[in-house]
Biopython code that builds the backbone (N, CA, C, O; Angstrom):
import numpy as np
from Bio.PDB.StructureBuilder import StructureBuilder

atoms = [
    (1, "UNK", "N", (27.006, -77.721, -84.555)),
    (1, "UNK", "CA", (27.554, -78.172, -83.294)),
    (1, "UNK", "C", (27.688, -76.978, -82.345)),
    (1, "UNK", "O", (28.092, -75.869, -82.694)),
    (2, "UNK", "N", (27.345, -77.288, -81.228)),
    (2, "UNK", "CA", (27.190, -75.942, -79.890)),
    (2, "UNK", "C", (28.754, -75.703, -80.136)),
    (2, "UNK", "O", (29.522, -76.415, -80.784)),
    (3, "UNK", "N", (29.001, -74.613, -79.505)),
    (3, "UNK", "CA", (30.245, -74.301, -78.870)),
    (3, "UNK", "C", (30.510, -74.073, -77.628)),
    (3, "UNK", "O", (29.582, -74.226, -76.833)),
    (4, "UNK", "N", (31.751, -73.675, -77.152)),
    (4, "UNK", "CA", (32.236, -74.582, -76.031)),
    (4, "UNK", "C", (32.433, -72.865, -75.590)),
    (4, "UNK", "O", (33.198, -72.095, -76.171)),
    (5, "UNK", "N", (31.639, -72.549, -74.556)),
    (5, "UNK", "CA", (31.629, -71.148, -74.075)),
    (5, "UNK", "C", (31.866, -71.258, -72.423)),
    (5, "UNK", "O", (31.298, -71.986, -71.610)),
    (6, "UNK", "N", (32.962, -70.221, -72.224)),
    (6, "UNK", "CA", (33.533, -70.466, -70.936)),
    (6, "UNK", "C", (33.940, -68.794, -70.600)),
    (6, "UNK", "O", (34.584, -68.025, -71.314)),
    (7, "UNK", "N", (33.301, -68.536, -69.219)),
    (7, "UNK", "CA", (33.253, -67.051, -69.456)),
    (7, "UNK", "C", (33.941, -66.720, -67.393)),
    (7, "UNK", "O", (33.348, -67.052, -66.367)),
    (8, "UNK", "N", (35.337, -65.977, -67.520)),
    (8, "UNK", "CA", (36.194, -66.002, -66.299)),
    (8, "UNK", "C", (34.883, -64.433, -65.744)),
    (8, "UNK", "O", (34.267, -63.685, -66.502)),
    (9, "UNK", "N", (34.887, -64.452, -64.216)),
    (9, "UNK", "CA", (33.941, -63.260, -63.873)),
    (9, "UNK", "C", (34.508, -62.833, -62.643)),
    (9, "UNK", "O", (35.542, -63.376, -62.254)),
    (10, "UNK", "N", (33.877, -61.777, -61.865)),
    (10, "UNK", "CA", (33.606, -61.125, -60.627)),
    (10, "UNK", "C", (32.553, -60.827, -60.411)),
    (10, "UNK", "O", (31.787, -60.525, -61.327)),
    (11, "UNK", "N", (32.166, -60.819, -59.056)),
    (11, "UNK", "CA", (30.310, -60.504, -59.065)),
    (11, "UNK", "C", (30.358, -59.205, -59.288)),
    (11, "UNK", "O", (29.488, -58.904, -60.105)),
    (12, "UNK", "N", (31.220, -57.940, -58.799)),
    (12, "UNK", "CA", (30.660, -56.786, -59.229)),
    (12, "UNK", "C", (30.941, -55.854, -60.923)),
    (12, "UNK", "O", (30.876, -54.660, -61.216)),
    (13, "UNK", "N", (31.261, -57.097, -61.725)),
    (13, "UNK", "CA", (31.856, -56.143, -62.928)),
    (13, "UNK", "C", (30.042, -55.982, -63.692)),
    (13, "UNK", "O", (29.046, -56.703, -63.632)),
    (14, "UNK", "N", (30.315, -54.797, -64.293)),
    (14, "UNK", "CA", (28.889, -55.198, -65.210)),
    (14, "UNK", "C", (28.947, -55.979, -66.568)),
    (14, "UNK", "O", (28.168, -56.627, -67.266)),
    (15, "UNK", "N", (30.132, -55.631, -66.588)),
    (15, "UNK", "CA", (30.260, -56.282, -68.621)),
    (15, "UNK", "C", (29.683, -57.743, -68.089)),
    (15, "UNK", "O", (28.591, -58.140, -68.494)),
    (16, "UNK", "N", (30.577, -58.618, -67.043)),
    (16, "UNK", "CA", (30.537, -60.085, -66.692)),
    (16, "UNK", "C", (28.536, -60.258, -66.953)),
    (16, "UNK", "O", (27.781, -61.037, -67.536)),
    (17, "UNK", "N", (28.470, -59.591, -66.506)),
    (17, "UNK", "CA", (26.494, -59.782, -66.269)),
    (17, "UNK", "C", (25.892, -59.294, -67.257)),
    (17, "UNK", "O", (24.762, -59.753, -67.422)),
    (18, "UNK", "N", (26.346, -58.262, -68.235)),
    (18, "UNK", "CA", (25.545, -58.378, -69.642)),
    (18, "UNK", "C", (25.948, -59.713, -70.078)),
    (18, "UNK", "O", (25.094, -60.574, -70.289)),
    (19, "UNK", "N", (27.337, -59.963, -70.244)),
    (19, "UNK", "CA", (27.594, -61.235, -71.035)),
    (19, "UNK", "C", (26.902, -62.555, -70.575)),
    (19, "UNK", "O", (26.506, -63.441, -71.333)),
    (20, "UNK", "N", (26.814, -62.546, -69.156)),
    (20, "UNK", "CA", (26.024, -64.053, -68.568)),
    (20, "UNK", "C", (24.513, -63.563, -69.381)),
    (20, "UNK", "O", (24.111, -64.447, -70.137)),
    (21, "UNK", "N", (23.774, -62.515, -69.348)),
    (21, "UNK", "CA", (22.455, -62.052, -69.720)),
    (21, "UNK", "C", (22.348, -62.444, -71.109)),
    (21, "UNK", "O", (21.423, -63.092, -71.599)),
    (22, "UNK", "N", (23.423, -61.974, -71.732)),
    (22, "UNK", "CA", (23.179, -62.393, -73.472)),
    (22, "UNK", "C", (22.961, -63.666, -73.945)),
    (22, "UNK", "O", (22.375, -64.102, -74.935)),
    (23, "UNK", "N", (23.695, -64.288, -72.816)),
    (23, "UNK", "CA", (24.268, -66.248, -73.308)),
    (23, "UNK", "C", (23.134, -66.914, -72.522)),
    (23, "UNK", "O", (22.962, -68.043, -72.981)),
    (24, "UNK", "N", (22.020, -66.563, -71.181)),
    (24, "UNK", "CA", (20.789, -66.965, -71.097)),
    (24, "UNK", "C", (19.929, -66.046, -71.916)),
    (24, "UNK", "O", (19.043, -66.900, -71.881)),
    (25, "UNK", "N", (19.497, -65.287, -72.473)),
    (25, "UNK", "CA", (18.287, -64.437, -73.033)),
    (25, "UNK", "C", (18.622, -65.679, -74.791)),
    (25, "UNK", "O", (17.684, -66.246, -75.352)),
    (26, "UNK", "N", (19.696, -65.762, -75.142)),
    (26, "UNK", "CA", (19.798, -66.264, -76.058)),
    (26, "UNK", "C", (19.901, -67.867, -76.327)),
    (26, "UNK", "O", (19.915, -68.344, -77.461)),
    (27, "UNK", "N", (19.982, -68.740, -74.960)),
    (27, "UNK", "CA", (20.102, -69.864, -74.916)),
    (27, "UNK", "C", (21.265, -70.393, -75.472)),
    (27, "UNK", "O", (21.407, -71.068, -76.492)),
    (28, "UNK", "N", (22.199, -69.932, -74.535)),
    (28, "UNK", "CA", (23.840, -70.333, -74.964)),
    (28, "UNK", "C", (24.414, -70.654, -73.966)),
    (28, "UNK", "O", (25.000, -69.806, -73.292)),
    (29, "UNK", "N", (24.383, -72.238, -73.550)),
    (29, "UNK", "CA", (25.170, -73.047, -73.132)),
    (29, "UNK", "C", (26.844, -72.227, -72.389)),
    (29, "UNK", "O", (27.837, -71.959, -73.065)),
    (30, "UNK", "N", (26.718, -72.038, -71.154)),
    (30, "UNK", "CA", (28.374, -71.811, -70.666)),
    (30, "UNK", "C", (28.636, -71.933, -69.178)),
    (30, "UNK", "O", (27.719, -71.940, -68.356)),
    (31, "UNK", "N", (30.124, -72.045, -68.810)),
    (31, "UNK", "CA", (30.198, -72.422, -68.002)),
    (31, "UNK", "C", (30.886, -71.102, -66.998)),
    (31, "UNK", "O", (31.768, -70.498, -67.610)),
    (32, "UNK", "N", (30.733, -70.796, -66.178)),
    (32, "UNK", "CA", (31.145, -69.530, -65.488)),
    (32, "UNK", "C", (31.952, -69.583, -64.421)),
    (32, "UNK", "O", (31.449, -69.875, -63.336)),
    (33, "UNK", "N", (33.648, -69.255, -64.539)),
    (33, "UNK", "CA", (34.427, -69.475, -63.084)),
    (33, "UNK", "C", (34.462, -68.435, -62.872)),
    (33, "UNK", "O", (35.028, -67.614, -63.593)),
    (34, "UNK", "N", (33.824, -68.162, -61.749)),
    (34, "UNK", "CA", (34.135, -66.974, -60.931)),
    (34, "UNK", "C", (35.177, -66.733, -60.037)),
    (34, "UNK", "O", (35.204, -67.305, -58.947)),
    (35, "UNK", "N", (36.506, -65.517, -60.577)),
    (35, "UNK", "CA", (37.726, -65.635, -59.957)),
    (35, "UNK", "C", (37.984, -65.048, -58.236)),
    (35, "UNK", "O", (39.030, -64.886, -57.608)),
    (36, "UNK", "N", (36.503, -64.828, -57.837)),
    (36, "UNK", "CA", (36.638, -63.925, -56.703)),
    (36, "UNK", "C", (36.385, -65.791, -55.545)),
    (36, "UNK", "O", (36.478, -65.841, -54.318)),
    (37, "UNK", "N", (36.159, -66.686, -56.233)),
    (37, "UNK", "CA", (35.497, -67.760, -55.524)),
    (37, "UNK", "C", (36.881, -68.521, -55.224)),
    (37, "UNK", "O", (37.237, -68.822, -54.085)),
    (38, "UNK", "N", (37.706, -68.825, -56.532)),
    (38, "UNK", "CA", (38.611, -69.448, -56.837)),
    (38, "UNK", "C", (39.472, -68.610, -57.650)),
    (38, "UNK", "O", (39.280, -68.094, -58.751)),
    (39, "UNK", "N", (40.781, -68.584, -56.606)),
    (39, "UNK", "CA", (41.735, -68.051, -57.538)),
    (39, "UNK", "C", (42.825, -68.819, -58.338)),
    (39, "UNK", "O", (43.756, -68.222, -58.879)),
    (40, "UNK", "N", (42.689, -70.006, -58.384)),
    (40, "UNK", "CA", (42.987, -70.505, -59.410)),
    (40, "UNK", "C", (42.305, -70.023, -60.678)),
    (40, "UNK", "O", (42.958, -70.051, -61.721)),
    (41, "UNK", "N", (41.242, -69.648, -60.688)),
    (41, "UNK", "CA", (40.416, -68.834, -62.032)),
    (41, "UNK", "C", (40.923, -67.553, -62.798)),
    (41, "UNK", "O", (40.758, -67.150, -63.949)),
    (42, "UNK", "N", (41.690, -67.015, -61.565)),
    (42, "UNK", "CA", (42.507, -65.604, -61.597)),
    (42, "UNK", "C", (43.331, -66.090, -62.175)),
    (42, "UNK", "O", (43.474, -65.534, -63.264)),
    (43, "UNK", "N", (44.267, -67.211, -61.950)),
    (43, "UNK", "CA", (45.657, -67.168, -62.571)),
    (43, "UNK", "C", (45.396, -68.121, -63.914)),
    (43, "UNK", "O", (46.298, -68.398, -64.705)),
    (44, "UNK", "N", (44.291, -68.487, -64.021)),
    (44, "UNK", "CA", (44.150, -69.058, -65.690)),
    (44, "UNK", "C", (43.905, -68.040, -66.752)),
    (44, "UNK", "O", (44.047, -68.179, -67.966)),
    (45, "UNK", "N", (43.425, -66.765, -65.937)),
    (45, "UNK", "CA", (43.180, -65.662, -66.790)),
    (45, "UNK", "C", (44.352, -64.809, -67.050)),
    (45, "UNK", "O", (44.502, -64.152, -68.080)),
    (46, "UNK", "N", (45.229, -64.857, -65.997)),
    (46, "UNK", "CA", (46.313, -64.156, -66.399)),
    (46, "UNK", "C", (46.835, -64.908, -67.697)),
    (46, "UNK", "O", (47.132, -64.397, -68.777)),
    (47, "UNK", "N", (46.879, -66.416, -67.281)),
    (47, "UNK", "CA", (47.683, -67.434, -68.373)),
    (47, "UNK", "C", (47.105, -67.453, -70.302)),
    (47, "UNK", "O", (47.729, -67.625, -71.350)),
    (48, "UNK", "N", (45.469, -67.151, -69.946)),
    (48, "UNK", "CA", (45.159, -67.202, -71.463)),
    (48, "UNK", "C", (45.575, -65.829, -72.055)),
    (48, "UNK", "O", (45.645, -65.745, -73.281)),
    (49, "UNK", "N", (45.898, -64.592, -71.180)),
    (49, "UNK", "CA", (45.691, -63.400, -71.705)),
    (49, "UNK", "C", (46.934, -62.337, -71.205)),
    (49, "UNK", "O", (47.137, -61.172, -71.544)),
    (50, "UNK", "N", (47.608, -63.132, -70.350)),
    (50, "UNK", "CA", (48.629, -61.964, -69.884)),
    (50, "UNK", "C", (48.136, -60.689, -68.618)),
    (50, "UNK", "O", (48.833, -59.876, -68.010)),
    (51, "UNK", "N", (46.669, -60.959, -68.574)),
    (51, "UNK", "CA", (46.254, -59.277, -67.996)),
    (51, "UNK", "C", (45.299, -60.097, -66.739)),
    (51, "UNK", "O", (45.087, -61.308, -66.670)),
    (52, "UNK", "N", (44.874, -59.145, -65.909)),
    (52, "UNK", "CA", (44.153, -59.553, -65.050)),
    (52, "UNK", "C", (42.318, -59.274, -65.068)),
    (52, "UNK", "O", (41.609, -58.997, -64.101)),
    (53, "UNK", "N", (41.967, -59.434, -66.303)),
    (53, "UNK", "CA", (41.142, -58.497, -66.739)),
    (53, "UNK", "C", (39.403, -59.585, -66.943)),
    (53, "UNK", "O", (39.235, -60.733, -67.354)),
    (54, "UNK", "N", (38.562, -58.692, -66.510)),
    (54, "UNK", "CA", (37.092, -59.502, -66.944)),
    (54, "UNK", "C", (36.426, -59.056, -67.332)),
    (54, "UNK", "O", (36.600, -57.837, -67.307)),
    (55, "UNK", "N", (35.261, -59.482, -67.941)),
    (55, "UNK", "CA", (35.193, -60.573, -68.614)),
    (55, "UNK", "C", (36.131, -61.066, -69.379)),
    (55, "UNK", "O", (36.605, -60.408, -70.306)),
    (56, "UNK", "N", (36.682, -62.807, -68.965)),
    (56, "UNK", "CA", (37.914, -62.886, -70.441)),
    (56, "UNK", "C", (36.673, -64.852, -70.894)),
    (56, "UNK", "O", (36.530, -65.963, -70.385)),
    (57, "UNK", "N", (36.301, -64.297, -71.758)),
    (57, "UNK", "CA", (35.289, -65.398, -72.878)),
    (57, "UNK", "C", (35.896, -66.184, -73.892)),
    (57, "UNK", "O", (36.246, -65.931, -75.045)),
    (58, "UNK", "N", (35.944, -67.475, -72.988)),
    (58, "UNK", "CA", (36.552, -68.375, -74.204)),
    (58, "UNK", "C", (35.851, -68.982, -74.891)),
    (58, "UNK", "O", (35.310, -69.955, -74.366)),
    (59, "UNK", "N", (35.577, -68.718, -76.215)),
    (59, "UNK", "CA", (34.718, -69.524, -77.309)),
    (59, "UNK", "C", (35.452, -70.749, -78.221)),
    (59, "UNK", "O", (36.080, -70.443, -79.235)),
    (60, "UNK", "N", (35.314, -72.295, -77.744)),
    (60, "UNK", "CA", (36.169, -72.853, -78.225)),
    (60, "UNK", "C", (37.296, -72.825, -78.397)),
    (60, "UNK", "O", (37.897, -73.706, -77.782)),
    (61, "UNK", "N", (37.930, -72.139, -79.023)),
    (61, "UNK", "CA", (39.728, -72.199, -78.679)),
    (61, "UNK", "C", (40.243, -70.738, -78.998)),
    (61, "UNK", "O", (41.418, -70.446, -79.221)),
    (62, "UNK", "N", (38.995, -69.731, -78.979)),
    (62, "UNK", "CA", (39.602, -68.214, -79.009)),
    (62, "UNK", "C", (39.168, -67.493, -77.831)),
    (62, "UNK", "O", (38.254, -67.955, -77.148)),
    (63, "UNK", "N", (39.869, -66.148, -77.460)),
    (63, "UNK", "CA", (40.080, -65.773, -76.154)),
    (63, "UNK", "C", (39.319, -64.189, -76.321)),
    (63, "UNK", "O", (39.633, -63.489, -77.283)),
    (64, "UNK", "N", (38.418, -63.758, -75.416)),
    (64, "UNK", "CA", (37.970, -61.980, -75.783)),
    (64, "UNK", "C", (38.069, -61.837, -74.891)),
    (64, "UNK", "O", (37.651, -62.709, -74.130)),
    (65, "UNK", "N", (38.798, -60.433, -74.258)),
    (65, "UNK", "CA", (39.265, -59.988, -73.315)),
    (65, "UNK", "C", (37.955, -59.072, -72.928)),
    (65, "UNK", "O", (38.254, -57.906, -73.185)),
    (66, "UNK", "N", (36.608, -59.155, -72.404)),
    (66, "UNK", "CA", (35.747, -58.133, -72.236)),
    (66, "UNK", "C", (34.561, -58.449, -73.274)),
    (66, "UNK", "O", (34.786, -59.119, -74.282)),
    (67, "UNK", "N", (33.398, -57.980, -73.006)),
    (67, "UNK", "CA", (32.056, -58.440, -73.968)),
    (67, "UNK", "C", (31.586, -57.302, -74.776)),
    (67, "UNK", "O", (31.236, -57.610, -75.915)),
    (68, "UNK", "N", (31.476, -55.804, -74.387)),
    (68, "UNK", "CA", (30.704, -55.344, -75.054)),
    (68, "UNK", "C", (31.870, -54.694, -76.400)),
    (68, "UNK", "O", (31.448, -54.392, -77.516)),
    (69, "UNK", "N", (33.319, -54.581, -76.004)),
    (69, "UNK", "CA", (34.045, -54.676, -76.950)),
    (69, "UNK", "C", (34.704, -55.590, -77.720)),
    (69, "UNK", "O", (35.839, -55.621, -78.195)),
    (70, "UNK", "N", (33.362, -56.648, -77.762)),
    (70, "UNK", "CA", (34.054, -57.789, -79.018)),
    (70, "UNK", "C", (32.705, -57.919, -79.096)),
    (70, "UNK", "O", (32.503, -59.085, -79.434)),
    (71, "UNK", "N", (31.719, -57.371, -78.970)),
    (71, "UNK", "CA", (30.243, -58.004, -78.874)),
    (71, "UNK", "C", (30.108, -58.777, -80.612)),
    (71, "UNK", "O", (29.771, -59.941, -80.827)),
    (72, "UNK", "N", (30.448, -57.818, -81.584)),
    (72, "UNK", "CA", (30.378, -57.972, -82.789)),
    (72, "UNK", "C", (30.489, -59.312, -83.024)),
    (72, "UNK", "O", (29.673, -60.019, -83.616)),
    (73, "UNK", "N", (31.764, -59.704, -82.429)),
    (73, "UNK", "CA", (32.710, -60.989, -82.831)),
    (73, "UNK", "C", (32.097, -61.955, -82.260)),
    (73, "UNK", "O", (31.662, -62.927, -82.878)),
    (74, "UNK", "N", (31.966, -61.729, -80.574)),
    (74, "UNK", "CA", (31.546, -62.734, -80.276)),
    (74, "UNK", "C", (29.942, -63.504, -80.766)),
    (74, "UNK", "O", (29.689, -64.708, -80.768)),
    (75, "UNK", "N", (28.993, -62.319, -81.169)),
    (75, "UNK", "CA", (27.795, -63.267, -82.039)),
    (75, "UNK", "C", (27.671, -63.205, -82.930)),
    (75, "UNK", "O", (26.511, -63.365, -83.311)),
    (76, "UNK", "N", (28.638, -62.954, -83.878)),
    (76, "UNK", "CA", (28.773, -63.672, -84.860)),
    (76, "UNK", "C", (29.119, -65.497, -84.900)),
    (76, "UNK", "O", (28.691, -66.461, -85.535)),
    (77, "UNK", "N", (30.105, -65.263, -83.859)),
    (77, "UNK", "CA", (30.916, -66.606, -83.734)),
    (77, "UNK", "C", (29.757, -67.871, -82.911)),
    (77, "UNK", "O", (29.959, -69.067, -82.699)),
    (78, "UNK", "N", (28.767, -67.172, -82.656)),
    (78, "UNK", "CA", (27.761, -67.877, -82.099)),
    (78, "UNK", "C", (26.825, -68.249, -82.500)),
    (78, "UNK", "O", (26.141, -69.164, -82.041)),
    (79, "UNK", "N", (26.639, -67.642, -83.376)),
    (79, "UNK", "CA", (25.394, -67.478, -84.954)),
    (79, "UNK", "C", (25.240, -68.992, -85.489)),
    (79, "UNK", "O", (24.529, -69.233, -86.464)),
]
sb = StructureBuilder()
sb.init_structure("model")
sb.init_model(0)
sb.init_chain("A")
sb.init_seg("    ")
for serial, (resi, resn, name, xyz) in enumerate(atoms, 1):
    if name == "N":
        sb.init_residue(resn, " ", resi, " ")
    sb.init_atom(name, np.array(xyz, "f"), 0.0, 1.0, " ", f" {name:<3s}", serial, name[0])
structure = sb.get_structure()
């Protein structure tokens, strides 16, 4: 069964754009709120995580604060 990938962004971070790059190069389904568009996006990120911080990647019902320091985790969990 896919998983449910939901990834909070800004257009100028780079992590945000490896992570969108990994999840198309790899054909992984996600949905992308960008908090600079909607800041309601901003304050859901504060809410899952406490911080104001991006990339924050929700994989089904767990939270990674940033991509290339959970890279491990996160493809595994995608595998």
């Amino acid at each position: 069964m896919a998983k449910s990938v939901q990834i909070y962004t800004i257009s100028t971070c780079s992590d945000c754009h490896q992570a969108k790059r990994y999840f198309k190069d790899h054909q992984i389904d996600f949905i992308e709120y960008n908090c600079e568009d909607n800041l309601e996006y901003a304050e859901e990120v504060r809410r899952l995580t406490g911080m104001q911080t991006v990339p924050t990647i929700v994989i089904d019902d767990q939270v990674f604060v940033g991509f290339a320091d959970h890279f491990k985790e996160i493809t595994a969990l995608l595998a």
